[in-house]
BADONU-811615 format. One record per atom (N, C-alpha, C, CB): residue number from 1; residue in one letter; z, y, x negated. Coordinates in Angstrom, 1 decimal. Glycine has a CB too. Layout:
<sites>
SITE     n   res       up    north     east
SITE   NUM     a        Z        Y        X
...
</sites>
This chain:
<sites>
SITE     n   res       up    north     east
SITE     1     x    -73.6     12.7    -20.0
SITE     1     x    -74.7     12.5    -21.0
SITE     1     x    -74.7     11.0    -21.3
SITE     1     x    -74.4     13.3    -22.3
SITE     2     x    -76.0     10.4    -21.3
SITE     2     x    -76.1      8.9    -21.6
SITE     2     x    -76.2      8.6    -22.9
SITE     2     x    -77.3      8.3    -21.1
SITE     3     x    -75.5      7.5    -23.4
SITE     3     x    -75.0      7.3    -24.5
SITE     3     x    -76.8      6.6    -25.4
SITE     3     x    -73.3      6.0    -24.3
SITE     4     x    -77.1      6.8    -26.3
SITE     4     x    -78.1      6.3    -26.6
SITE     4     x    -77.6      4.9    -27.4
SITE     4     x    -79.1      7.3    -27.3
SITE     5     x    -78.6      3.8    -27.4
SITE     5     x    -78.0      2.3    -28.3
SITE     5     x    -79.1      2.1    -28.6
SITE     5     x    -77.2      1.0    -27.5
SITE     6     x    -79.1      1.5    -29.7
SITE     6     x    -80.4      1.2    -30.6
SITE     6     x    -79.9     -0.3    -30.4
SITE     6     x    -80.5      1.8    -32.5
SITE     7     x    -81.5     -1.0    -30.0
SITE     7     x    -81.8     -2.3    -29.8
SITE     7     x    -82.1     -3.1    -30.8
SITE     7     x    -82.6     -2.3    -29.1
SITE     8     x    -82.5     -2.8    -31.8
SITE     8     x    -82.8     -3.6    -33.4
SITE     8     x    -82.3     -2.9    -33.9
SITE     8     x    -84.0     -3.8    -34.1
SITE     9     x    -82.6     -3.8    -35.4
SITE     9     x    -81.6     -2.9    -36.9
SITE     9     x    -82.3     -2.1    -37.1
SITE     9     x    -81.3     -3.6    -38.5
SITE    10     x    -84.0     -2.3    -36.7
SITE    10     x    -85.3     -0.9    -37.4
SITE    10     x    -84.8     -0.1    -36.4
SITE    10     x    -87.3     -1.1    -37.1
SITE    11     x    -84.0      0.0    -35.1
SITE    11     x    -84.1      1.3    -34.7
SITE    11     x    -83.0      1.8    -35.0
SITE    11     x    -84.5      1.7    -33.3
SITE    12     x    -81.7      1.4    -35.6
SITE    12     x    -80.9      1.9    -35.8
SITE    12     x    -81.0      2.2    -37.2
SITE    12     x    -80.0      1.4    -35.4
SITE    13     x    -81.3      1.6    -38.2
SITE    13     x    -82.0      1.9    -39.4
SITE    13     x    -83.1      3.5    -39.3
SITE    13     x    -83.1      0.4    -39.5
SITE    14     x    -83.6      3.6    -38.4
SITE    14     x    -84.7      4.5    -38.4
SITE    14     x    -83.6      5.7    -38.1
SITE    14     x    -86.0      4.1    -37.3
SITE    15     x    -82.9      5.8    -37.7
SITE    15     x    -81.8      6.5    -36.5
SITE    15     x    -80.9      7.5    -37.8
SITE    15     x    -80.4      4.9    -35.4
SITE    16     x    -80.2      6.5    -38.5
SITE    16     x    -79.7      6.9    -39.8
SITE    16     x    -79.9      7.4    -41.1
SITE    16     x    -79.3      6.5    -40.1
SITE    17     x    -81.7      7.1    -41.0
SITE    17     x    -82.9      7.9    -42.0
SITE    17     x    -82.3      6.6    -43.1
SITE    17     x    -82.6     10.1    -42.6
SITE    18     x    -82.2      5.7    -43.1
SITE    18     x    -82.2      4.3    -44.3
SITE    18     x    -83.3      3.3    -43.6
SITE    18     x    -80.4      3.4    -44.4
SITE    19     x    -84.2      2.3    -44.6
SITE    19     x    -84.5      1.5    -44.6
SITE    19     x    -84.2      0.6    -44.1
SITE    19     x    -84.5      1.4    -45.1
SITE    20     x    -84.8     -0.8    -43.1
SITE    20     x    -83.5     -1.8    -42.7
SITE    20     x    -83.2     -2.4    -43.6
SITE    20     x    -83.6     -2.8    -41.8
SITE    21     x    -83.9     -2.9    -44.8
SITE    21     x    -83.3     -3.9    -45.8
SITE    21     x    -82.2     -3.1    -46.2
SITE    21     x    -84.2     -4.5    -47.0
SITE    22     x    -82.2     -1.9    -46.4
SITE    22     x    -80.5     -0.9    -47.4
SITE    22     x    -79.9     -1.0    -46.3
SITE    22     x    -80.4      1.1    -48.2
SITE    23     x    -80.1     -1.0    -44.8
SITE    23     x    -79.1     -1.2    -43.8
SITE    23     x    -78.6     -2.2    -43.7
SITE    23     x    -79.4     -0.9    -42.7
SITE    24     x    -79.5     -3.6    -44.0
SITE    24     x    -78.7     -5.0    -44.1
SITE    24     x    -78.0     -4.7    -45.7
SITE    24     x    -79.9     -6.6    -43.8
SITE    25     x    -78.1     -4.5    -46.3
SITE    25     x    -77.3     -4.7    -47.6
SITE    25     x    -75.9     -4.4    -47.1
SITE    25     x    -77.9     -3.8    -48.9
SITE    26     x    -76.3     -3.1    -46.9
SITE    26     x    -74.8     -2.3    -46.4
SITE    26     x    -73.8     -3.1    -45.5
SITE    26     x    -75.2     -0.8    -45.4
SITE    27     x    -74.2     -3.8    -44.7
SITE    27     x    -73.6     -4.3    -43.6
SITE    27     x    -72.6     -5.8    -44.7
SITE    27     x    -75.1     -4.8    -42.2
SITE    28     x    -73.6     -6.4    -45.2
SITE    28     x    -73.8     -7.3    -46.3
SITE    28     x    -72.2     -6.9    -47.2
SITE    28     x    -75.4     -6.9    -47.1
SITE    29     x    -72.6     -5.9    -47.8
SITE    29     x    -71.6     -5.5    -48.7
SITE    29     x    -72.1     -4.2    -49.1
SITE    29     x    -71.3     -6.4    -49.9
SITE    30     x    -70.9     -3.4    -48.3
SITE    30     x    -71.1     -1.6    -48.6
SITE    30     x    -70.7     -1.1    -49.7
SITE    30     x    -70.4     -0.6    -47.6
SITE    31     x    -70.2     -2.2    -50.9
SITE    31     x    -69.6     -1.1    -52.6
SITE    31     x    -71.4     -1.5    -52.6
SITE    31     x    -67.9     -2.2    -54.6
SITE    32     x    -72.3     -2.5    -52.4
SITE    32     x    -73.9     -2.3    -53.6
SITE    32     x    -74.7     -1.6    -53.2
SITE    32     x    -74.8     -3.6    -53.9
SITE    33     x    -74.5     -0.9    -52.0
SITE    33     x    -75.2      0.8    -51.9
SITE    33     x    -75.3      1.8    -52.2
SITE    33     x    -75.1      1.3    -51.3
SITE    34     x    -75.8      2.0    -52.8
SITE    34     x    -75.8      3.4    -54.1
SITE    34     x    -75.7      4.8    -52.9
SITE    34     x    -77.8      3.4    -55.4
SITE    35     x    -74.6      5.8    -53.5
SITE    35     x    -74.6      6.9    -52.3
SITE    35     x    -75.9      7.6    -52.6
SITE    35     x    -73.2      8.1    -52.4
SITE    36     x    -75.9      8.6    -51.4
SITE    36     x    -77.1      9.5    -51.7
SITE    36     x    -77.0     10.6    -52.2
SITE    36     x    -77.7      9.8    -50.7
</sites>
């Protein structure tokens, strides 16, 4: 099975059902992400 890799943050963003700006936050600093 081929491994799939997301080429931008929008497609990995899109991938994990978050926003890219809450995905750069997260990356940024993961305590100012509010859970879901």
């Amino acid at each position: 099975m081929a491994e799939k890799t997301h080429r931008t943050m929008d497609d990995f963003a899109q991938a994990c059902g978050v926003s890219r700006p809450t995905l750069s936050k997260y990356f940024d600093d993961p305590a100012s992400v509010k859970p879901a």
